[in-house]
Every structure is written in C-alpha cells, then in structure tokens.
N, C-alpha and C positions, 0 to 999 in steps of 0.2 A: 642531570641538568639542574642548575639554581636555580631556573626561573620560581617565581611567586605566583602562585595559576591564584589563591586564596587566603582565606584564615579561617583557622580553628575556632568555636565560643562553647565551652562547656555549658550544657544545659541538662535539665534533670528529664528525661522521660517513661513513665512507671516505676517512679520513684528510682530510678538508675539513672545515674551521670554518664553523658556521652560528647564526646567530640564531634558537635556538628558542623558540616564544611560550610562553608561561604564565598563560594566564588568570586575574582574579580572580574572586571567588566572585561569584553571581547572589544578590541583584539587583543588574542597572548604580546606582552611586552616584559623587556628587560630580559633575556633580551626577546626581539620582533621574532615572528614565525621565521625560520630560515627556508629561502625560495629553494632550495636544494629539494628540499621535501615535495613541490607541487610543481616548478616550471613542467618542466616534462610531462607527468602524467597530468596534468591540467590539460595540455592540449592534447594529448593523448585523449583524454575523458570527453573534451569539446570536440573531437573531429566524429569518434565514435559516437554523440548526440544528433551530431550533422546528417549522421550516415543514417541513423536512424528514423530522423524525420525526413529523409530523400525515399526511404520505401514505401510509404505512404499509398506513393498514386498507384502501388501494384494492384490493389483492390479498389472497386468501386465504389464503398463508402468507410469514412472513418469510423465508424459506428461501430461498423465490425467487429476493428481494434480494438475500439476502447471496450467491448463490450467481453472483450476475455483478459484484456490486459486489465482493467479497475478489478475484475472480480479473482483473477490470482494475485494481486496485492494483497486485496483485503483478506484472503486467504492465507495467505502468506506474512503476514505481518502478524492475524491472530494466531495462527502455528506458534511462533515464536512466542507466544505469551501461553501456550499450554492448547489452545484450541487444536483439537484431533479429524474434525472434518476436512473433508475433500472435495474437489470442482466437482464429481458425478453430485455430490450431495447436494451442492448447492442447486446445480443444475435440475435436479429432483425435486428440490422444492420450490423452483421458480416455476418448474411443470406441473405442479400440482399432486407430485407426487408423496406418500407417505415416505419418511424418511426416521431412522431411531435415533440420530442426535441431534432432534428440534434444537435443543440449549447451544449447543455449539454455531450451528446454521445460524442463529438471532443472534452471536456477538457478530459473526462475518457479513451479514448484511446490517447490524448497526453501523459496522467500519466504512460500508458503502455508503451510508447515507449522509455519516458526517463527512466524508470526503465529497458527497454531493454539495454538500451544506457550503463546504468552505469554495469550489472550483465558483461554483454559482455565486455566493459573497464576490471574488474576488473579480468574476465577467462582468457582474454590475455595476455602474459608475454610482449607483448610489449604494452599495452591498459593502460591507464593512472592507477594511483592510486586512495586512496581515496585522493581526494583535490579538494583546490579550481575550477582549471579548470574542476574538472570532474563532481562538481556540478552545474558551470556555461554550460557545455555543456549540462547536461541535462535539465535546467532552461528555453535556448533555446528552445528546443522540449516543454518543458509543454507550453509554451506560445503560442507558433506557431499558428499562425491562429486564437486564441482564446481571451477573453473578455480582455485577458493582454498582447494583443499582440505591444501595444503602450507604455508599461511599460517597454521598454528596457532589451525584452528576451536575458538571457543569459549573463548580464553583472550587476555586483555589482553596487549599486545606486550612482547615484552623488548627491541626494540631502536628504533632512532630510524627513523623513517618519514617522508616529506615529500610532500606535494602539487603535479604540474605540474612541470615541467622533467625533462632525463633523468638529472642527477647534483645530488648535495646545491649543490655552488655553482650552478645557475644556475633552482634552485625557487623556486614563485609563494609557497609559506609552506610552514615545518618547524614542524607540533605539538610540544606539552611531549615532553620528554626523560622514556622510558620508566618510572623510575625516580619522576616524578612522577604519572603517570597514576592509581594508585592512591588517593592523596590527594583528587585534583581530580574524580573519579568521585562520591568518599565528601561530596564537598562539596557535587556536582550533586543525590546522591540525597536528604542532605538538605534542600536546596531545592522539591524536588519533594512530599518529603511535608512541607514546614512549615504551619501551619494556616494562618495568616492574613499575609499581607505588606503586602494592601493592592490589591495588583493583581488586576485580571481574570484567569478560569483561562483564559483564549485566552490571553493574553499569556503568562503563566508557561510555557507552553506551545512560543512562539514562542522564549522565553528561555531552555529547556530546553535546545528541538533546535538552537538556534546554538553553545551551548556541550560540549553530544556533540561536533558536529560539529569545534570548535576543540580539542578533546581526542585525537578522532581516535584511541581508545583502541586499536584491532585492526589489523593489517595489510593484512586486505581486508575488507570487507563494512560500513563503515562508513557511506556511503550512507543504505543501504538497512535499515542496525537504527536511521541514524538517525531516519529517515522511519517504519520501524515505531513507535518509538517514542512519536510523535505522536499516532497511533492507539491506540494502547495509553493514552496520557494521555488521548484525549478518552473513553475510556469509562470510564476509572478516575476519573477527577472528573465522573462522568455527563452530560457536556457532548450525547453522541450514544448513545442507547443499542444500538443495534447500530452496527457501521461499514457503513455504506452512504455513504460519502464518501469519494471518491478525489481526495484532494486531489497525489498524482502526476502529476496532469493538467497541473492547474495550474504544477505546477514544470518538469513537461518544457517547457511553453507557453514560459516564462518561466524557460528552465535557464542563460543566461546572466546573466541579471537576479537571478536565486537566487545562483548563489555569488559574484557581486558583493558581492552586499550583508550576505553573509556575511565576506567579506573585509573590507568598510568596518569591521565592527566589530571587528575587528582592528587594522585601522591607524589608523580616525580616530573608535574612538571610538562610532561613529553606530550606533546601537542603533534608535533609533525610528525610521528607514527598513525598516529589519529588520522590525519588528514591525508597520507602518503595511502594508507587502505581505505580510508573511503572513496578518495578516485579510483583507487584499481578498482572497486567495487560497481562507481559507475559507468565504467570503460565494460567491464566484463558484464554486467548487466544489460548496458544498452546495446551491445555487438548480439548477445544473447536474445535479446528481443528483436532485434533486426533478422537475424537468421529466422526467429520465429516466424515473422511475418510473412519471409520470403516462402517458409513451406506450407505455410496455414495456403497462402494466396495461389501459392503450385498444385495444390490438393482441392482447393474448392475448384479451380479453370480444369482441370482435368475431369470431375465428377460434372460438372455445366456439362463441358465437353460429349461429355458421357450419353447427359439427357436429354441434350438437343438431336445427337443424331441418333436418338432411338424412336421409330415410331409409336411407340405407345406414349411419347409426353404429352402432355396434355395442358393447355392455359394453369389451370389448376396444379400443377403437379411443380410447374417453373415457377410457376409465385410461393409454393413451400417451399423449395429449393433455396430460394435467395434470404427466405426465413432463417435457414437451418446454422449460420453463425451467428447470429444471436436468438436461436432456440434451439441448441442441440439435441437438446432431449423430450420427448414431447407426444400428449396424444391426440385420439382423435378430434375429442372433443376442443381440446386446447387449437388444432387446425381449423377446425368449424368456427370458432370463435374470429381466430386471427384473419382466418379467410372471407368470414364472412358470408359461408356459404353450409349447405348442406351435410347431412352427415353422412350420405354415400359418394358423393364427390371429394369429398375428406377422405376418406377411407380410403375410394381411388386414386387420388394422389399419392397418401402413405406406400399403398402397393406397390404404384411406379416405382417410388424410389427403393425399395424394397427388393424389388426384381430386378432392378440393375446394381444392388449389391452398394447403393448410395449409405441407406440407412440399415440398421438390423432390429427386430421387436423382439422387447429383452423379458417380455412374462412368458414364451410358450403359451401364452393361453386365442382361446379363440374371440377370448368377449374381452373388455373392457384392456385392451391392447396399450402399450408405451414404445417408443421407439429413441433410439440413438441414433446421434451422426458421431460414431465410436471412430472414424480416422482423424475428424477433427479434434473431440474431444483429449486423445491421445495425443496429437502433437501441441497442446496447447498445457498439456498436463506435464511436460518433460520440465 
C-alpha cells in the first residue's frame, strides 16, 4: 500500500545516525481506512461486548468481577513486558503471604494502581480527562519503586529512545525525536476526543493504541500505559461499562503477531491488518470473559449450595464464604481481621469450609495455616 502513515528525520543518537519515524496524525488517509477491514468484525466485536455486559447479573456483586478480571490484566499485560509472576502469587501476597518474586508482584500491583488512578480520574467530574497528564500521572505510579524507577516516572522523555537491537545502529525502529513527542501526544489526544470521524469507537480505539505505541512517548512503561490506555477508552466511550475484559490475553496469545503488525504500519502503510486483529481480539477476548463469568458464577452457586444445606454452617462460615472471590487465598488471622471476630470462630469457619471440600490448606502444618479456594482460583487462571 502507498499510503503515507509518516516521515523519516535523521538524527544522531550516541553518536550514531538514525532514521527516526514521525507519525502523521490519525485518522490513516490517502487513501481512508478501507471499511472492508472493520464493518463486520466491528459488530461482531460490539455484540460480543453486549454479551458480555448482559452476564453481569449472574452473580451478586460486580466486585467480584472486577476483582479477578483488573488483577489478570495487570497480570497479563506485565507478562508481556517480561514479568514472570502468577495470580496464586499475587493472590499470596494480598494474603499476607511470603512470596520469592516480591520485584515482579510490585510492577503487577503498580499496573493496578495506575489503572485505579485513571478509572477514578475518568468517574470524577472534576478528575482529569483522557490526556496527556492523566497518562503521565499514571506512568508515575507504574514505575514507582520498580525496575523503571530511574527512567523518569511520570514524565515524557527528553532523550531519543529506540525499540529492539542493542545500539541505535542496529534497532528494529527509533520513535520520533524527543523534542517531537509533545506535539504528536497533543495531536493523538485530539483525535480521541473528536466527536464524530465517521469511524467505529472500536476502531478509533485500535488507531489510538497503535499510534501511543509509535510515539513511544516514556522511556520505560510504554507497553503497558499503552494497553491501559485501551481500557480506559473502552469505558470512556462506554463501549464496556466495567472492565471485565482482559484483552492481554489475547496479545500475549499473539505477542509476535501484535508488534508485527504494529510495525507494518510503520513501514508499509497497512493500517487495516492492524485494526482487522485487534477486533478479532476483542471479539475473542470478550466471548472469553463472558464464558468466564458464566463458570466462576456456576462454581461459587454450587459450593453456597453446598454450604447452606450442610448442617455444620455456621453465621460465620457464610460470611467467609461470600469473602472467598475476592480473597481466594487466605489465613486465619486474615479471616479474624475481615470478620471481625475471634480466632477460634475463624478457625471454625475455615474448617467448614474445609470439610466440605469448599476450600483446601496448602502448608500441611498444624499452626499458623493458609488456605485456597483452588476451583475458583483455577478457572479464573485458564
């Protein structure tokens, strides 16, 4: 294809000359996106979002959800950037448990908090919009403390940066020269808030996060504010009203296939492969999450089921019970706390659930005890 997606400007970085790109502004023209590439699976992408937010009312609070769907995001989004921890891990350390990849667990819960940062920005009428600052505010928090914490959290780069290879001459692509960044940000975010283009807000969406990503505005954590980012657009154009969509999945699935095609349209132009895989992406994502839901919500009614018609429950034992999606893993003391109650009436709840094979205690030991709810944790891990 001939389209014109930019332009080249040689610039020198450690003393090496390089071709760095320069995006032009969105939307692709000369020619327009061909609708061939999106009618179809746009609506395709929008009925499976519909479908998604109709299973909702199978469980009794949304909390639930979001409470295993935000934490395999950000799980899943740091995978993708090299992080090796898993949901028991997280899980583990929201219980209080020792865990040996502390460093890994603190970039996955930085990813939570600046995804808190931005949903909360975006519910309050006086909390920023989508923009620059409110992706540099959350940039800070992903970095905070962590392996990028010397990469100037929270602030667009002042110097030239490049993707792949180990020195500027022999990189797979050098983003615009620092000194542009500010511009091409300012051009992105009016794009995002223009009323009307013409296009689908899936697409605009897809057209979004390709061009962060070709800006490549921060020195580390781009990634993964770009991928926030997405998330943050599908609830700001009300596409999904909570995120219960981990569409991370999908890109780690297909994480060679992602920054291919991210590439392509860079070199040749090709936009609508771009945008043709990222709906299939949200189409199979959010069908993927919907089924979730359906057996998370099959699996807790069944185990209630379990421990209402067994005589030993107990007041105590039904209020850990309704705990146990959003604290799958957990001890006693952690129950005393939440419960608010005693450390042998703790205990005794644990057992309940224990003896009807609800939860399992994963030390063998007799004293200082941790327990799983290992059927949820498992289908929530698939």
């Amino acid at each position: 294809m001939n389209r014109i997606t930019g332009a080249y400007l040689i610039t020198t970085t450690l003393s090496e000359p390089v071709k760095a790109f320069i995006p032009a502004p969105l939307p692709p023209k000369d020619p327009a996106l061909s609708p061939t590439c999106y009618v179809e699976q746009n609506q395709a992408a929008e009925l499976a979002l519909a479908r998604l937010s109709g299973v909702t009312g199978l469980v009794p609070s949304i909390d639930w959800l979001l409470y295993g769907a935000i934490r395999k995001e950000a799980l899943l989004t740091s995978q993708i950037e090299g992080t090796q921890a898993t949901l028991t891990d997280l899980f583990d350390d929201e219980a209080g448990l020792d865990i040996k990849n502390a460093d890994d667990i603190e970039e996955v819960t930085n990813y939570m908090q600046a995804f808190r940062f931005v949903r909360e920005n975006l519910r309050d009428e006086a909390g920023l919009p989508i923009s620059v600052r409110l992706l540099c505010g959350a940039h800070q928090l992903l970095l905070n403390g962590v392996r990028g914490t010397g990469k100037q959290p929270g602030e667009l780069r002042k110097s030239q940066n490049w993707i792949g290879g180990t020195r500027p001459g022999n990189v797979m692509f050098v983003p615009p020269p620092a000194d542009e960044v500010p511009q091409l940000l300012a051009n992105l975010e009016q794009f995002i808030h223009k009323e009307d283009d013409g296009l689908p807000r899936l697409v605009n969406i897809a057209l979004a996060h390709a061009q962060f990503e070709t800006i490549h505005p921060f020195l580390d954590g781009n990634g993964r504010i770009g991928r926030l980012l997405i998330a943050a657009l599908m609830e700001y154009f009300g596409l999904l009203p909570e995120p219960l969509m981990y569409l991370s999945s999908y890109l780690k699935e297909h994480q060679m296939e992602y920054y291919r095609l991210l590439g392509a349209i860079r070199t040749e132009g090709d936009w609508e492969s771009w945008v043709s895989f990222f709906l299939e992406g949200i189409t199979e994502a959010a069908t993927s999450a919907e089924r979730g839901i359906i057996d998370v919500a099959s699996r807790v009614s069944a185990d209630r089921r379990l421990l209402l018609a067994s005589q030993s429950a107990s007041p105590a034992s039904l209020r850990l019970f309704e705990l146990l999606p959003m604290m799958p893993r957990f001890t006693i003391d952690r129950i005393k706390a939440e419960l608010k109650t005693t450390f042998p009436t703790a205990n005794a709840a644990a057992r309940t659930l224990e003896g009807l094979g609800i939860v399992t205690e994963v030390t063998g030991q007799s004293r200082n005890r941790s327990f799983s709810y290992q059927p949820y944790i498992d289908l929530i891990s698939k």
